[in-house]
C-alpha positions as CSV (number, residue, x, y, z in Angstrom):
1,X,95.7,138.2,94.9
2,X,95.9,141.6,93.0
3,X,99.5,141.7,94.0
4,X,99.8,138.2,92.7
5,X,98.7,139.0,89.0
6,X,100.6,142.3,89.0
7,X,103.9,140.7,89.6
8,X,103.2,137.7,87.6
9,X,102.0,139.6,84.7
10,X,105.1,141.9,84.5
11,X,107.4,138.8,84.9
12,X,105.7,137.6,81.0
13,X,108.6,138.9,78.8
14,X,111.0,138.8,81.3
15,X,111.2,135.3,82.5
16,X,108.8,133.3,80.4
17,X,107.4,134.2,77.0
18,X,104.3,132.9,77.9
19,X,101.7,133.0,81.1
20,X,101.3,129.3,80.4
21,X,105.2,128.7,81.2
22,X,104.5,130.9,84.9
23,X,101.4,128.9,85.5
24,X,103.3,125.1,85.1
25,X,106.3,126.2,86.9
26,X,104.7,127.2,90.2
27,X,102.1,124.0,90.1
28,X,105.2,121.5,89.3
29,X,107.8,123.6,92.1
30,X,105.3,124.7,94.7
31,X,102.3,122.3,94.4
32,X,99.6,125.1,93.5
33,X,96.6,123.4,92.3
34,X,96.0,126.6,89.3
35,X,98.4,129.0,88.3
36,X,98.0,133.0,88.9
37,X,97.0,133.6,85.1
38,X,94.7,130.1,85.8
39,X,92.7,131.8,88.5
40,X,93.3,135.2,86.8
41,X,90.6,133.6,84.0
42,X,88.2,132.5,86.4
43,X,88.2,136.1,87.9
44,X,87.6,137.4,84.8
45,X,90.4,138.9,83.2
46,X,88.6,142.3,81.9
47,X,87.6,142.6,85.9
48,X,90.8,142.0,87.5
49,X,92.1,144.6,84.8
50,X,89.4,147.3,86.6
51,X,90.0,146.3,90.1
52,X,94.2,146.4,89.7
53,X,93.5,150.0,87.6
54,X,91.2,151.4,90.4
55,X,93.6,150.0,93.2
56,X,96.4,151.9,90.8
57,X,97.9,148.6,91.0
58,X,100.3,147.9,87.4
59,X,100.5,145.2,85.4
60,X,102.1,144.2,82.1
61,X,101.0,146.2,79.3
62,X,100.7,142.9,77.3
63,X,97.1,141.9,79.0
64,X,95.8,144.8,77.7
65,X,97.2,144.3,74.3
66,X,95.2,140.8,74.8
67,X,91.7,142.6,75.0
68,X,92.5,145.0,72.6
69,X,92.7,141.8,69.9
70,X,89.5,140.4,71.6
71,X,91.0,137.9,72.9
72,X,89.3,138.1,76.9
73,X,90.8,134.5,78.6
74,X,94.5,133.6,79.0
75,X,92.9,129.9,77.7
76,X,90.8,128.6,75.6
77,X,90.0,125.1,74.5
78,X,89.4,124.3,70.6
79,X,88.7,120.9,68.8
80,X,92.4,119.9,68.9
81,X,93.3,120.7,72.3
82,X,94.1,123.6,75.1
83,X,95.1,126.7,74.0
84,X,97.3,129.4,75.6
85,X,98.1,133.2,74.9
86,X,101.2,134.0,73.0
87,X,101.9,137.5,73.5
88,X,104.7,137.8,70.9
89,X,102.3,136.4,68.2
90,X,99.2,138.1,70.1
91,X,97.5,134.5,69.3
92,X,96.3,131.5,71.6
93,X,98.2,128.2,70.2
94,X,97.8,124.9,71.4
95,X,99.9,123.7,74.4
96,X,98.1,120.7,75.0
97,X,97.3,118.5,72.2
98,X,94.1,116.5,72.4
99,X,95.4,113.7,71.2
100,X,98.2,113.7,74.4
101,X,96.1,115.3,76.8
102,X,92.6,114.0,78.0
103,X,90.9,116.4,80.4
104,X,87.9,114.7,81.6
105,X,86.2,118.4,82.7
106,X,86.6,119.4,78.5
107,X,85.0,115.8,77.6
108,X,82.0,115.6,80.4
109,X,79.5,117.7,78.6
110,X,79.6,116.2,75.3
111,X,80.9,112.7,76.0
112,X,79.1,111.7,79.6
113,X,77.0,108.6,78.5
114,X,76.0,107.6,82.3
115,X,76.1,109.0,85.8
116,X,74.9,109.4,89.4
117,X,75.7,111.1,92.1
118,X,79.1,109.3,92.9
119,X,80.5,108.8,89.4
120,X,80.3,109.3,85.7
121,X,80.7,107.4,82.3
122,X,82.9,108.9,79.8
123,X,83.9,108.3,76.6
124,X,87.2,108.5,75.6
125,X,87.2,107.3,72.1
126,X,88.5,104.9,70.7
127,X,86.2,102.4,72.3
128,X,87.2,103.3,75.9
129,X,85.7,103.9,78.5
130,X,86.0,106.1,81.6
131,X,84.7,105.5,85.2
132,X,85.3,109.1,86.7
133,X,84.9,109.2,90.4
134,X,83.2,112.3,92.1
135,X,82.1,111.6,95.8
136,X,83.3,113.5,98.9
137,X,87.5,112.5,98.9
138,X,86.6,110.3,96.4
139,X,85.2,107.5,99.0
140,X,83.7,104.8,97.7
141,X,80.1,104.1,98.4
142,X,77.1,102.6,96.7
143,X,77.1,105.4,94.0
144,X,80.7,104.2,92.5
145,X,80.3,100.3,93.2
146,X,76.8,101.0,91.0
147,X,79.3,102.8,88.5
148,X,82.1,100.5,88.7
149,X,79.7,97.6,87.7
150,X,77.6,99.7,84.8
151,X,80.9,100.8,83.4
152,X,82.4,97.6,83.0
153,X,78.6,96.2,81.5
154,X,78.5,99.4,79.2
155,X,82.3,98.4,78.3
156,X,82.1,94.6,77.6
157,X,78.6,95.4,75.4
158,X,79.5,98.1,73.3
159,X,83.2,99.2,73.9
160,X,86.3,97.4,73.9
161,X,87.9,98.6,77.9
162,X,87.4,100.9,80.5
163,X,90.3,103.0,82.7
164,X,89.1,103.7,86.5
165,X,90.4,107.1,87.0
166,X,89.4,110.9,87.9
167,X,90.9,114.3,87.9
168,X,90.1,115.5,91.3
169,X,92.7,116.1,94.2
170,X,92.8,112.9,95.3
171,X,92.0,109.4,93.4
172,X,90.4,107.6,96.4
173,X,90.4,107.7,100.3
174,X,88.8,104.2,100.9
175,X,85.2,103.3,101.4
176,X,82.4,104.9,103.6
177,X,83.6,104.6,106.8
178,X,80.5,106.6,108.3
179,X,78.2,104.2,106.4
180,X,80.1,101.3,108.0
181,X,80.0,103.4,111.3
182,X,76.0,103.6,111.3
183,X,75.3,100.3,110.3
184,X,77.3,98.9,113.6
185,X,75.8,100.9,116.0
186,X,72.3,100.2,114.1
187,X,73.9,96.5,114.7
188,X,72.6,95.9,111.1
189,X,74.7,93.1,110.7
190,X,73.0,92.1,107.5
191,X,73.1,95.5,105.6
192,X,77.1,95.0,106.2
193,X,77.6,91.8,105.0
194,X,75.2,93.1,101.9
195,X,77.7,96.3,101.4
196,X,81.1,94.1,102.5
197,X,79.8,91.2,99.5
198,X,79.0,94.1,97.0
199,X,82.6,95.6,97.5
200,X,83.9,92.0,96.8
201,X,82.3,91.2,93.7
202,X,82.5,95.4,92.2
203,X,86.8,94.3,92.8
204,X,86.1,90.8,91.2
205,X,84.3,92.1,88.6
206,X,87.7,94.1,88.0
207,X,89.4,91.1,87.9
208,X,86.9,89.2,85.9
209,X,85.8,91.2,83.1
210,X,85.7,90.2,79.5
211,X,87.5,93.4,79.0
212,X,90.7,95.0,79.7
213,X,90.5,97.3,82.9
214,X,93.4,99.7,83.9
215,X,93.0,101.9,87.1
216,X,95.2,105.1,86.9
217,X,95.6,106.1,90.6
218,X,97.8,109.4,92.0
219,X,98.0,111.4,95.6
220,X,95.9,109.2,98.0
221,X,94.7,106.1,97.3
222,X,93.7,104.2,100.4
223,X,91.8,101.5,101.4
224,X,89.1,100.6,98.7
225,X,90.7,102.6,96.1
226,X,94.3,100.3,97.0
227,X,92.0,97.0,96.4
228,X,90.5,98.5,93.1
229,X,93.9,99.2,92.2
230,X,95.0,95.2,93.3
231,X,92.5,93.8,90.7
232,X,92.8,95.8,87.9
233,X,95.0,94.1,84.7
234,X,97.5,97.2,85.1
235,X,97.8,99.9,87.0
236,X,99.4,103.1,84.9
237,X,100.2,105.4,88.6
238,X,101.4,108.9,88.5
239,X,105.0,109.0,90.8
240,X,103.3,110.9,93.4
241,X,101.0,108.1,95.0
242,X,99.8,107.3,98.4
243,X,99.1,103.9,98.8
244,X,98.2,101.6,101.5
245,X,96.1,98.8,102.8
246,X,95.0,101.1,105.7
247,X,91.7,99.5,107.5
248,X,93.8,98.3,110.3
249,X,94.2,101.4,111.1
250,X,90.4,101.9,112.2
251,X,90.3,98.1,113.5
252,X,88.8,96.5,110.5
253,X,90.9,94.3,107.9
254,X,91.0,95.0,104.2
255,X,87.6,93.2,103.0
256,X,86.8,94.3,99.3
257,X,88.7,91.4,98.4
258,X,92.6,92.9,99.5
259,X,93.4,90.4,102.2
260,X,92.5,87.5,99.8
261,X,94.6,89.2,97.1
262,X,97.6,89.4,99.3
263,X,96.9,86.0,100.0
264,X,97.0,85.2,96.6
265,X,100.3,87.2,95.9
266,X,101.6,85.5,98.6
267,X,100.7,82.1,97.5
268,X,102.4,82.9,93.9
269,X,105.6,84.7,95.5
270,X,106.2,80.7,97.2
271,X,109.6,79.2,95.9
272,X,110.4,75.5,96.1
273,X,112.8,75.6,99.1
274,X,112.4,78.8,100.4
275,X,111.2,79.5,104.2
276,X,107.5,80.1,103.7
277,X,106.5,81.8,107.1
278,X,109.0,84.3,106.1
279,X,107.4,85.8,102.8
280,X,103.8,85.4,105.0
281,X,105.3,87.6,107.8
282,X,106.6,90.6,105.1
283,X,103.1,90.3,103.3
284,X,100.9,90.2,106.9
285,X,103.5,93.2,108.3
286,X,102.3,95.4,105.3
287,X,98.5,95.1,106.0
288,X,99.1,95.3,110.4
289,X,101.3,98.0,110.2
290,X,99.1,99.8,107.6
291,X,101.8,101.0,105.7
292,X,101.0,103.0,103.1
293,X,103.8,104.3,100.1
294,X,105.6,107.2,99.7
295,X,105.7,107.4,96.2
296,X,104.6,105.1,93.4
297,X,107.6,103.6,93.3
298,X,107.7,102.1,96.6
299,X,104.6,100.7,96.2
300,X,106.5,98.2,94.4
301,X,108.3,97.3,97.3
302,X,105.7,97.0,98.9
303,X,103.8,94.2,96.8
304,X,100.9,96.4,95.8
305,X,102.2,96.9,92.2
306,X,103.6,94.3,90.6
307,X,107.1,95.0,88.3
308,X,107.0,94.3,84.7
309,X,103.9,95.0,84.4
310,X,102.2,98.1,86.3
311,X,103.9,101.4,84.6
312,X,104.3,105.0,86.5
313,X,103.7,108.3,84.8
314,X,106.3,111.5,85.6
315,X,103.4,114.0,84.8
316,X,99.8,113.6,86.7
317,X,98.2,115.5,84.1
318,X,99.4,112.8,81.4
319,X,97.8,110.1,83.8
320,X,94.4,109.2,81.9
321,X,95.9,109.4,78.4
322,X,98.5,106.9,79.4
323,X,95.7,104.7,81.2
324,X,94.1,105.0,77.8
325,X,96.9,103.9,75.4
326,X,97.5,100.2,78.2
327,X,93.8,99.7,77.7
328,X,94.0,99.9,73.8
329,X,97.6,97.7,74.5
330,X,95.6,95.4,76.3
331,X,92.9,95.5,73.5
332,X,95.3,94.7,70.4
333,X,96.8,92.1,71.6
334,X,94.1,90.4,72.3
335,X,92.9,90.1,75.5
336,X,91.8,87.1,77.2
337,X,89.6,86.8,80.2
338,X,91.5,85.3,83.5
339,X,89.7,82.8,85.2
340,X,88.7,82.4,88.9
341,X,91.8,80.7,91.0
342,X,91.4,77.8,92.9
343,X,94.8,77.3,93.5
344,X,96.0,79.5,96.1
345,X,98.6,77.8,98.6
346,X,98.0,78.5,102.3
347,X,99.5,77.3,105.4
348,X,96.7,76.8,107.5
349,X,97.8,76.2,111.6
350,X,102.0,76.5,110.7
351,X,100.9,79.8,109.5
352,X,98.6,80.5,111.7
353,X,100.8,79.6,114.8
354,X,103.9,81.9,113.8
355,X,101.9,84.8,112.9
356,X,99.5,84.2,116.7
357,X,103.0,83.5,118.9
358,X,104.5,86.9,117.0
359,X,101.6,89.1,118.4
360,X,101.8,87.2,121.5
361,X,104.9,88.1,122.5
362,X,104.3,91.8,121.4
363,X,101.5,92.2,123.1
364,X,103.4,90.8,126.3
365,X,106.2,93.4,125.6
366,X,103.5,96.1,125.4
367,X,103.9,97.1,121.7
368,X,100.7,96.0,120.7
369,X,97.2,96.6,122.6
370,X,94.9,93.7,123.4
371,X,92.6,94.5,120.3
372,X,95.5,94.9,118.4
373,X,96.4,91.4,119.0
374,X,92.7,90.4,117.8
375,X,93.0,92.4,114.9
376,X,96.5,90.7,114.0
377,X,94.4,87.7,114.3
378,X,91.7,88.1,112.3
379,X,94.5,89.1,109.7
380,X,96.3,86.3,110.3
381,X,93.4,83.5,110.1
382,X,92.3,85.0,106.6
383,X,95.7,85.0,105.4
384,X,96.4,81.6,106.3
385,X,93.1,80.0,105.2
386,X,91.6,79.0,108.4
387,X,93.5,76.5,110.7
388,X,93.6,74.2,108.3
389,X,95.9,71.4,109.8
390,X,98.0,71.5,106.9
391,X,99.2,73.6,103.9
392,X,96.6,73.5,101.1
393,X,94.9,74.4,98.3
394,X,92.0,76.9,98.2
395,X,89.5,79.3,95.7
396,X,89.4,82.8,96.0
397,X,85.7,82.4,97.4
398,X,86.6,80.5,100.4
399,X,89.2,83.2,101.3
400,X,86.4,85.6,100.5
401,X,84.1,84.0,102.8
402,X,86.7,84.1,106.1
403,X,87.6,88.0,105.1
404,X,83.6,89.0,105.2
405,X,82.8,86.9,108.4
406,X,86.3,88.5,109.8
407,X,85.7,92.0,109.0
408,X,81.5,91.6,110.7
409,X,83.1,90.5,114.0
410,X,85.9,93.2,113.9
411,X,82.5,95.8,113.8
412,X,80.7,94.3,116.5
413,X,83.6,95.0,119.0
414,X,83.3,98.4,121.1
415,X,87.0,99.2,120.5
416,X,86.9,98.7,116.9
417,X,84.1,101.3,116.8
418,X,86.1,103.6,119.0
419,X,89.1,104.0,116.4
420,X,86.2,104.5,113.4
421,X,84.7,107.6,115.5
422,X,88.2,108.9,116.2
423,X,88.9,108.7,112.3
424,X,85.5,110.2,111.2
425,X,85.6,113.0,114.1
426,X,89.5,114.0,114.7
427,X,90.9,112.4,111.5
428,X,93.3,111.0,113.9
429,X,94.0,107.5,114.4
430,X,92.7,105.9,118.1
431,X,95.3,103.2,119.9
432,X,93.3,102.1,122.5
């Protein structure tokens, strides 16, 4: 480290006129989370001055010129935004205005209205709010449903929207899966159903609210934090995302409302005269096979954003303001409520029969497992509403009801349990 801030240090002057410049290049070319003047200040500059002098270790002359002016951080924050040190002007000036930059770390001792141990409330201004996740990976459990549904309550009382979004290294990994794990060897069938039908109505609630709601997701965003991201009014995602529909994966299907959504996609994609099974076999490949985005853009492709009218953002850090100027969009022009559907087109048994004879034959040619073949299934017979003998109309309830009771049988079955304990003990995915 000491050789870090030596070589950086003398490099001010020569390559950059400012440690701020060093400090964005090597977190936008190299992926550091801080830059070396960044750590440098949590060190303690005046200490890591000592330690390099007593190591007789150089470094630019210009740090000391810094002290000298009692100046003793590379950064500061002020009213109107982040500050860096200029050593030319031997001054901190602004390099991130407050109006363009939001850093929810700055705002949370001043602006935190609510919190527990999952999640906070912040205020953002402007009558928006801000549902900052904090768990472990950003999982969701009963701490951020709780603040999911008290942020939205806070925001349709007194505020005008709220932006689902955080600052940490990775916007969301999906639910609890150790939660779900206990609970199915506890055979606690009804504490699942409880926690499956909370999940549902926290990503209705999305859906639902009197107020805008735009989620701002970057890096990983699996799972729960994908079905969030499904409901929301828009989605404002920085370009590097990782997103995915993944519960297949660990032998459960997507039920916090994501199978019904895609079900509801798919219905809406239908074209008078197009071959239906076909658009039901692109949208069921995406949920079996797991896929999950390289980049924000793909998601696109994908069906998980929708074009025209989720945006993505070139600069992460730029991510929550950006979430915040949709939601005051949203706001001005005068945002309306959706209602629940109850028009959502499925195919019932034709559905159901292409999608069962497809993982029939794969599972004959040995490409599938035999639990595979259930899971593709239970997929399948949400998808398709039932085996309904013909294609029909149904709510967004009923579909809700077949993705619950699909996802409780999925956890009473000893191989499904198997691929959750290989996730939560190697991390790696289980193909038995």
């Amino acid at each position: 480290m000491l050789n870090l801030f030596h070589y950086a240090s003398l490099r001010v002057g020569e390559i950059s006129d400012s440690p701020a410049t060093i400090d964005s290049a090597l977190k936008a070319g190299f992926g550091w989370e801080l830059g070396p003047f960044e750590m440098w200040d949590i060190l303690g500059v005046k200490t890591i001055c000592e330690l390099l002098q007593s190591k007789k270790i150089t470094y630019g002359k210009w740090v000391d010129d810094m002290l000298a002016s009692g100046i003793n951080t590379f950064y500061s924050l002020r009213a109107d935004g982040q500050c860096a040190y200029m050593p030319e002007s031997k001054t901190q000036q602004i390099i991130k205005s407050k109006q363009n930059h939001i850093t929810l770390n700055y705002l949370r001792p001043s602006k935190k209205i609510w919190g527990n141990a999952g999640c906070s409330i912040i205020d953002l201004g402007n009558d928006v709010l801000c549902c900052e996740f904090h768990s472990k990976m950003n999982t969701v459990g009963s701490e951020i449903l709780q603040g999911v549904a008290k942020a939205i309550e806070l925001a349709e009382k007194d505020f005008g929207g709220l932006v689902i979004g955080n600052q940490g290294t990775n916007f969301c990994a999906g639910a609890n899966l150790a939660l779900v794990y206990m609970l199915a060897i506890e055979q606690d069938w009804d504490e699942i159903a409880l926690a499956v039908r909370a999940f549902q109505q926290m990503t209705m609630r999305i859906r639902y609210s009197s107020i805008p709601v735009v989620v701002a997701p970057f890096a990983l965003n699996l799972g729960g934090g994908c079905e969030m991201s499904l409901h929301a009014d828009k989605v404002v995602a920085a370009a590097e995302t990782y997103t995915g529909l993944v519960e297949v994966g660990v032998g459960l299907i997507p039920a916090g409302a994501g199978t019904k959504e895609f079900a509801l996609r798919l219905s809406d994609s239908f074209i008078d005269g197009d071959i239906e099974i076909n658009n039901l076999k692109e949208r069921f490949m995406t949920i079996a096979m797991a896929k999950v985005s390289t980049s924000a853009h793909e998601a696109f492709d994908l069906g998980l954003y929708r074009p025209g009218q989720d945006e993505i953002v070139i600069n992460k850090e730029l991510l929550i303001s950006e979430a915040k100027r949709a939601v005051l969009e949203l706001m001005n022009e005068g945002y309306k409520p959706l209602t629940p559907r109850k028009d959502i087109r499925v195919l019932g048994k034709q559905g159901l029969g292409a999608i069962t004879a497809a993982a029939g034959n794969m599972r004959a040619g040995n490409y599938i497992s035999d639990h595979d073949q259930l899971i593709s299934e239970k997929l399948a017979y949400v998808l398709c509403g039932g085996d309904l003998s013909s294609p029909s109309l149904v709510s967004e309830n009923y579909l809700l009801e077949l993705e619950k009771e699909a996802f409780l049988s999925l956890c009473g079955t000893r191989k499904t349990l198997e691929r959750i304990k290989s996730i939560l003990t190697t991390g790696k995915p289980l193909r038995n």
